[in-house]
C-alpha positions in Angstrom: 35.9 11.0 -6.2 33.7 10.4 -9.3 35.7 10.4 -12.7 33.7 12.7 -15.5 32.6 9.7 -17.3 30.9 8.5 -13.7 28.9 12.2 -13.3 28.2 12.1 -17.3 26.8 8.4 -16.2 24.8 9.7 -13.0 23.3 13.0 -14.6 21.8 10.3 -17.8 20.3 8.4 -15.3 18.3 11.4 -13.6 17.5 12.9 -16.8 16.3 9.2 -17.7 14.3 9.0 -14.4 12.7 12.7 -14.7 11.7 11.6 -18.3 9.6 8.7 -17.3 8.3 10.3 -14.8 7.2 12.9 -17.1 5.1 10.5 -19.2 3.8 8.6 -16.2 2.4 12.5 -15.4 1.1 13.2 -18.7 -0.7 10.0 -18.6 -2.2 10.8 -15.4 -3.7 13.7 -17.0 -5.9 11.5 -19.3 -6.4 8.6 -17.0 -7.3 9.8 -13.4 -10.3 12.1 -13.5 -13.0 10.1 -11.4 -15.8 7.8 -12.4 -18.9 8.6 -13.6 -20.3 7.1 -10.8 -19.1 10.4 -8.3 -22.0 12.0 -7.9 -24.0 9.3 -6.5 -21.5 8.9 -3.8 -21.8 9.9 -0.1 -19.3 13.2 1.4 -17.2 12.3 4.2 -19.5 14.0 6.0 -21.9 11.1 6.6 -18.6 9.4 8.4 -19.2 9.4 12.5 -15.9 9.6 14.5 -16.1 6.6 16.5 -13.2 6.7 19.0 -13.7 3.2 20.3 -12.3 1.6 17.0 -8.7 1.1 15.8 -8.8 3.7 12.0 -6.0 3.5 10.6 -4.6 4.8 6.9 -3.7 2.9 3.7 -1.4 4.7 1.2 0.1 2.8 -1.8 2.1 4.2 -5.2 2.3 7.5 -3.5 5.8 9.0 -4.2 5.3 11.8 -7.3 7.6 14.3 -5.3 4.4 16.5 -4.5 3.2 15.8 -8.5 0.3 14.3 -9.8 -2.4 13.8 -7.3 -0.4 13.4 -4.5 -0.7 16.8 -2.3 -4.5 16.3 -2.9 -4.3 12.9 -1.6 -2.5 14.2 1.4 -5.3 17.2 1.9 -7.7 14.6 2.8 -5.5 12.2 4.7 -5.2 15.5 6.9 -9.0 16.3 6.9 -10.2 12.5 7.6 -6.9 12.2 10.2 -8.7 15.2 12.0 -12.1 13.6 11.7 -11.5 10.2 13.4 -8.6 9.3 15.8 -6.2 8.3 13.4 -3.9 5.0 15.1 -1.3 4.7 12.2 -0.3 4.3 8.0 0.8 1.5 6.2 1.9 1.8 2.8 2.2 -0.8 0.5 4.9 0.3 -1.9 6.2 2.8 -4.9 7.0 5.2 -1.8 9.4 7.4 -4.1 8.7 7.3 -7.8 10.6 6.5 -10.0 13.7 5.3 -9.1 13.2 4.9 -5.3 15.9 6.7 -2.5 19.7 6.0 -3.1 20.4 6.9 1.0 18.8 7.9 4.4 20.1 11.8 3.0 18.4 11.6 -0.4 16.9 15.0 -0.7 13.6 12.9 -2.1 13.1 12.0 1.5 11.9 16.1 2.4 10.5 16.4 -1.4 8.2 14.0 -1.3 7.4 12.9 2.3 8.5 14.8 5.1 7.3 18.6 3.1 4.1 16.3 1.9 2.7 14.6 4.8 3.8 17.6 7.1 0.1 18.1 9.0 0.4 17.0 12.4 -2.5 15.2 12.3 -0.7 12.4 10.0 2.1 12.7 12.7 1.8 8.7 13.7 3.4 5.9 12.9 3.9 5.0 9.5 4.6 1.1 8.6 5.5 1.3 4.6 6.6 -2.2 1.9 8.6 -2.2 -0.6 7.4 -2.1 -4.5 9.0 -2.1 -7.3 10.1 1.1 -7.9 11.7 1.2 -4.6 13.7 -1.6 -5.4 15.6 0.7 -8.5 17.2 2.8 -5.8 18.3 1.3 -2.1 16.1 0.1 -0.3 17.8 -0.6 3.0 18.1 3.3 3.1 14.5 3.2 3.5 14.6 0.5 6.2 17.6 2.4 8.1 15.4 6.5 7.8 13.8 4.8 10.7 16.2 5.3 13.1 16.7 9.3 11.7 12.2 9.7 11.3 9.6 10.3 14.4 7.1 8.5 12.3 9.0 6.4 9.7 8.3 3.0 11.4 10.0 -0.2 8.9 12.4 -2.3 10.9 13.4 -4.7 8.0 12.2 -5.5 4.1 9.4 -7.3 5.4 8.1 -7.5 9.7 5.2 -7.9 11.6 4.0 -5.8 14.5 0.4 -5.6 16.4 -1.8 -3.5 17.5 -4.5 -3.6 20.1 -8.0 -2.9 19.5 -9.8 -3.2 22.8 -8.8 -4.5 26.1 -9.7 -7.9 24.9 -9.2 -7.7 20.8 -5.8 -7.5 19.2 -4.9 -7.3 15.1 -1.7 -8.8 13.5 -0.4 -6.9 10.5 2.2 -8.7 8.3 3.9 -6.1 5.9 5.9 -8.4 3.2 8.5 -7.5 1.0 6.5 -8.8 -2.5 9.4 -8.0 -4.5 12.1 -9.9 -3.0 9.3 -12.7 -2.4 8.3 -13.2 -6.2 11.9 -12.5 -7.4 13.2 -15.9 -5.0 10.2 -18.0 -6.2 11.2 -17.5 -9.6 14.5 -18.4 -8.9 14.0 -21.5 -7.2 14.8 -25.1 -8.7 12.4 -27.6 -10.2 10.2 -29.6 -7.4 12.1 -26.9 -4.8 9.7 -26.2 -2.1 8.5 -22.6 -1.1 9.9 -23.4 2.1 13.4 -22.5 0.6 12.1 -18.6 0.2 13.1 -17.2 3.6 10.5 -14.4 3.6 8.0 -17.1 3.1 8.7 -19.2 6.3 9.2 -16.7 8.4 5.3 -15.5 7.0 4.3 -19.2 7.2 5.9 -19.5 11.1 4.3 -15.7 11.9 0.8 -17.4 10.5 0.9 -20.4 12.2 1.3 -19.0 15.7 -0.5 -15.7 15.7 -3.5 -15.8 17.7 -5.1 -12.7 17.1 -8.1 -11.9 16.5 -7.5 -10.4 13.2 -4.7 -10.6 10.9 -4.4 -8.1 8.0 -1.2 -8.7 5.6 0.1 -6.0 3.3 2.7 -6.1 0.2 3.1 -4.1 -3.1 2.3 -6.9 -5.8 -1.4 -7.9 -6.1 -2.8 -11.5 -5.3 -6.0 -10.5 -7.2 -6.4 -7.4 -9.6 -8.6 -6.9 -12.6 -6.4 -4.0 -13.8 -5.4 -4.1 -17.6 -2.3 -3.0 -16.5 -0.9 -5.7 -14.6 -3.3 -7.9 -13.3 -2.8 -11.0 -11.2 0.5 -11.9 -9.7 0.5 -15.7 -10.6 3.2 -16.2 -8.4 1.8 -14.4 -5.1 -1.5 -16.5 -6.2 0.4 -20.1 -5.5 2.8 -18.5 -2.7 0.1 -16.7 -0.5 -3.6 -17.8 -1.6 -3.3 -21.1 0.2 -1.8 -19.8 3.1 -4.2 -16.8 3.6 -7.1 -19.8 3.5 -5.5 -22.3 6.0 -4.8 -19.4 8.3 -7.5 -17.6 8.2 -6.1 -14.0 6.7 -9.1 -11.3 6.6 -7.3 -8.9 4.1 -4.6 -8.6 1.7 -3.8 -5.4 1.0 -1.7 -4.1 -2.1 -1.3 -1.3 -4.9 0.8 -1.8 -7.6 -2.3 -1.3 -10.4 -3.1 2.1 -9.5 -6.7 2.0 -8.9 -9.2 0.8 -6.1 -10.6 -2.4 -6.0 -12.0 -5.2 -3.7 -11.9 -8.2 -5.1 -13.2 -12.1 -3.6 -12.9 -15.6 -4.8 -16.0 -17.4 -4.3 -16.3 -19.5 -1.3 -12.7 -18.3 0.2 -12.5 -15.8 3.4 -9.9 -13.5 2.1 -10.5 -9.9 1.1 -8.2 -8.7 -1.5 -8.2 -4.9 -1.7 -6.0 -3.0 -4.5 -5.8 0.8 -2.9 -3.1 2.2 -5.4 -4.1 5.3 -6.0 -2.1 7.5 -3.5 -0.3 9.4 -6.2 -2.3 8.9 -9.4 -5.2 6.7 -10.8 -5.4 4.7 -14.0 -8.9 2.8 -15.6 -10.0 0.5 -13.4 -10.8 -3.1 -14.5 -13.4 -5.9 -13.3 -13.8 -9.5 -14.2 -15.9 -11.9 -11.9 -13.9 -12.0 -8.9 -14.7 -8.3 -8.6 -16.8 -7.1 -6.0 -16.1 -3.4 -6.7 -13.6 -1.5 -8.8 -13.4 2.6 -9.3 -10.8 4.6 -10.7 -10.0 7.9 -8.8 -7.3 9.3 -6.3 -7.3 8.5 -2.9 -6.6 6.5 0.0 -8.1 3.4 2.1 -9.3 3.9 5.6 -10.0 1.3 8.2 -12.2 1.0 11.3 -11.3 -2.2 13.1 -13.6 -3.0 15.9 -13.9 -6.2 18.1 -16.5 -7.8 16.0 -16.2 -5.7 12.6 -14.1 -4.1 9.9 -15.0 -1.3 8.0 -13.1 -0.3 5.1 -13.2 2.7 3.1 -12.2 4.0 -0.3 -11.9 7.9 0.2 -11.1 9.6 -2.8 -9.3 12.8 -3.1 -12.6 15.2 -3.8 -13.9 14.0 -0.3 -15.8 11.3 -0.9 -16.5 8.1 0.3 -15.7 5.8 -3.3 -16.8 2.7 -1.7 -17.6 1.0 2.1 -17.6 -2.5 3.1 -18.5 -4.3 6.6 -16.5 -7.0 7.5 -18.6 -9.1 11.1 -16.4 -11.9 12.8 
């Protein structure tokens, strides 16, 4: 039983919690109307369902309890789901705002995913990460919904599943736990090798033996981002940039800045895409590893096909933000 100091102590916290998320909303209001650059962008429309490719969903900094942008956000999911033969959803983080779930019966779980994401076209599998803000409730309750969720698919902090494309073509994803993975490296001796980090040996092993034909890994944290608002993750730029090169990664896909962005170091294979703007969307940034950048709400769609990957940036108000043509 909870002493009257402990309930005094639980009820600060919430009221704490809705405040922030209070001035995260009011921000939103100033910083997430869409670029000046709408107009000249092509309507959904102009997308042809292609039932011979793998389209699959990426949501990221999502979890506003129904606020902000996120039911509009859904609205399309729903209407592009419907469009195309939707395969599955990863999401890459910040899945309940702002202090994550605190069990598998948190009412946050029907407030803000199970009531938001109820259209049975998004009715498929859906592989989330880890972000920050999941990591200020529990996030094992998170990893053990799946066993209570049709859809709900995370079997640890971090995994790796794979999906087939064709009868000959086959895609490894590799959803990391970027939290826990920075928090370790920080933490780890002079001279001490990565090697120490579990998360990152079991990534390195999963890398080193996977012989599909295309690997996609996912995490909350940015490698690459041009936001003002965080930026680069140094740390996730020595842990995973070399490892992405040896092994021949095609994309990294995070949110964390909440924006949409694709960005490319010269003369490396890796696609880094920022896609967090499943909830709300702050200014977006650009520097010169920038190949495109856009403020607005949305979400990421992907066509994988045997020789190609076409990603999308749809944006809330049905539009295509941005499309890019991946050929192996």
């Amino acid at each position: 039983m909870k002493t009257k100091r402990g309930l005094i102590g639980v009820q600060i916290k919430k009221l704490v919690a809705g405040f922030v998320l209070l001035l995260l909303l009011a921000f939103s209001i100033t910083s997430c109307s869409y670029s000046e650059k709408d107009n000249d962008f092509p309507d959904t429309g102009d997308i042809i369902s292609d039932t011979s490719t793998l389209n699959f969903f990426v949501l990221s900094d999502w979890g506003f309890n129904g606020s902000g942008t996120q039911r509009e956000v859904a609205g399309e999911m729903s209407l592009m789901a419907r469009k195309v033969k939707l395969g599955f959803i990863l999401t890459c983080g910040d899945n309940f705002q702002v202090a994550g779930v605190k069990s598998t019966s948190d009412t946050l779980w029907k407030l803000n995913y199970e009531n938001v994401y109820n259209d049975s076209a998004l009715q498929v599998k859906w592989y989330p990460a880890l972000g920050n803000h999941d990591y200020l409730g529990n996030p094992d309750a998170q990893v053990e919904y799946t066993a209570l969720s049709n859809t709900w698919t995370m079997p640890a902090r971090f995994y790796s599943f794979v999906k087939q494309v064709n009868t000959s073509t086959f895609a490894r994803f590799i959803v990391l736990d970027t939290y826990d993975l920075v928090t370790r490296f920080q933490q780890l001796d002079a001279g001490q090798a990565p090697e120490a980090i579990a998360q990152y040996s079991w990534m390195k092993n999963i890398l080193a033996s996977a012989k599909e034909k295309w690997i996609f890994v996912t995490g909350h944290y940015p490698v690459y981002s041009s936001s003002n608002v965080h930026g680069d993750t140094p740390e996730l730029k020595t842990l995973l940039r070399p490892l992405f090169e040896q092994y021949h990664v095609d994309f990294y896909i995070c949110g964390h800045d909440h924006n949409f962005e694709h960005a490319r170091e010269k003369g490396e294979q890796t696609d880094y895409i920022v896609t967090g703007t499943g909830g709300w969307a702050r200014p977006e940034g650009s520097n010169s590893r920038t190949v495109f950048s856009l403020s607005a709400a949305g979400f990421t769609m992907v066509s994988l096909a045997a020789d190609s990957a076409t990603l999308r940036f749809i944006t809330a108000d049905n539009h295509i933000g941005y499309s890019y043509v991946k050929k192996k």
